[in-house]
C-alpha positions as a printed Julia matrix, in Angstrom:
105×3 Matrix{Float64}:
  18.51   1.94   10.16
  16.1    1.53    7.58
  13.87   4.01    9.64
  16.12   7.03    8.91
  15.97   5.77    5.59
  12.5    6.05    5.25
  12.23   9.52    6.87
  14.84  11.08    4.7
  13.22   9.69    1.55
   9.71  10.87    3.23
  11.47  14.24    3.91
  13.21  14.73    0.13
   9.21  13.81   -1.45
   7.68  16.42    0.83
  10.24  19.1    -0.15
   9.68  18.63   -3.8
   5.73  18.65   -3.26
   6.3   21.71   -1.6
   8.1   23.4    -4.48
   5.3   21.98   -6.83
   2.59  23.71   -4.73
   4.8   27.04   -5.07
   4.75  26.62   -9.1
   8.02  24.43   -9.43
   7.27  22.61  -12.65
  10.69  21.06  -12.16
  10.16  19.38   -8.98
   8.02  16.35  -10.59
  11.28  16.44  -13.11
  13.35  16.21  -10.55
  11.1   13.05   -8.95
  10.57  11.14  -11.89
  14.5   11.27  -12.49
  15.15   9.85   -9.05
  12.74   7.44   -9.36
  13.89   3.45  -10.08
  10.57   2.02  -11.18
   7.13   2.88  -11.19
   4.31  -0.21  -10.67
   0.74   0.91  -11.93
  -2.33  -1.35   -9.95
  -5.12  -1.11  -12.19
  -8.79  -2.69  -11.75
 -11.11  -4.58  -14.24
 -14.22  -2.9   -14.33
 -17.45  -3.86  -16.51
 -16.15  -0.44  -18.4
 -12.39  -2.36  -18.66
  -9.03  -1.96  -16.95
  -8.77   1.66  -14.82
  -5.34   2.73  -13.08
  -5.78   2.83   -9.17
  -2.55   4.26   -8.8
   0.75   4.05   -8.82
   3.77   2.72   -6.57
   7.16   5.02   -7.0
  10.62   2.5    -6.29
  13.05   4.76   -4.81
  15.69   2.59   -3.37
  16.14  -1.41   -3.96
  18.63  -3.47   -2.59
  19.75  -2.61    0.33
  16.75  -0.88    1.48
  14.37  -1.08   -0.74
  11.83   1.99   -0.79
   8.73   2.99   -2.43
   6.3    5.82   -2.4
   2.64   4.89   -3.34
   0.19   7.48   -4.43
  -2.29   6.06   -1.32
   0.18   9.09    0.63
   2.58   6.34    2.41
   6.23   5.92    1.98
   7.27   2.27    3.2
  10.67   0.81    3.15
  12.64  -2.68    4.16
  15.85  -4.04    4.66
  16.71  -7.83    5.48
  13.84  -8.21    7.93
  13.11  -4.94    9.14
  10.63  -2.73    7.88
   9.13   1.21    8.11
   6.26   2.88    6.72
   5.36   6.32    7.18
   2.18   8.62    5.81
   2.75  11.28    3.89
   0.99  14.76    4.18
  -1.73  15.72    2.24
   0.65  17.87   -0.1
   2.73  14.65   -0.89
  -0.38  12.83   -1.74
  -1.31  15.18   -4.13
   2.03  15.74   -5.76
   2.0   12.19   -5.99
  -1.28  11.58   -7.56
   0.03  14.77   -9.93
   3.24  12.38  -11.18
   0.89   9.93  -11.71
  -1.33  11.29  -14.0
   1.82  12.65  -15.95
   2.84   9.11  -15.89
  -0.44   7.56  -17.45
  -0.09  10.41  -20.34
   3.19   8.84  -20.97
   6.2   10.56  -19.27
């Protein structure tokens, strides 16, 4: 079960990374709206605190699913778990939401 979850959550990000490549501003809209909470992991550097990235909570509960900006989708429910990568256009949609996020979406 919380396979198919995974891949239809993997296959609804790689649509809307598709339409961003084509020009569809709306698409990261369209993510961010879905998206239940976003995690930033940040570093301490001699310079101070950088963002690494960013984790993207899709589903919680019952599964619980998350898309990280590393280009992998993982997911769990009860004791089973999924992950999946994503394709390089994911990734970079991804990393694209995440540097509207640090400007303050």
């Amino acid at each position: 079960m919380i396979r198919e979850k995974v891949i239809s959550a993997k296959e609804w990000v790689e649509e809307l990374a598709k339409r961003w490549q084509r020009g569809d501003e709306t698409a990261i809209d369209e993510f961010l709206d879905d998206v239940l909470e976003i995690q930033r992991q940040q570093s301490l550097t001699q310079d101070g605190w950088i963002t690494t990235g960013y984790t993207f909570v899709l589903a919680m509960g019952g599964p619980t699913i998350w898309v990280e900006t590393t280009g992998v989708i993982k997911g769990y429910w009860d004791r089973d778990s999924y992950e999946e990568p994503l394709t390089r256009i994911a990734e970079e949609f991804l990393k694209e939401v995440g540097k509207i996020v640090e400007g303050g979406y």
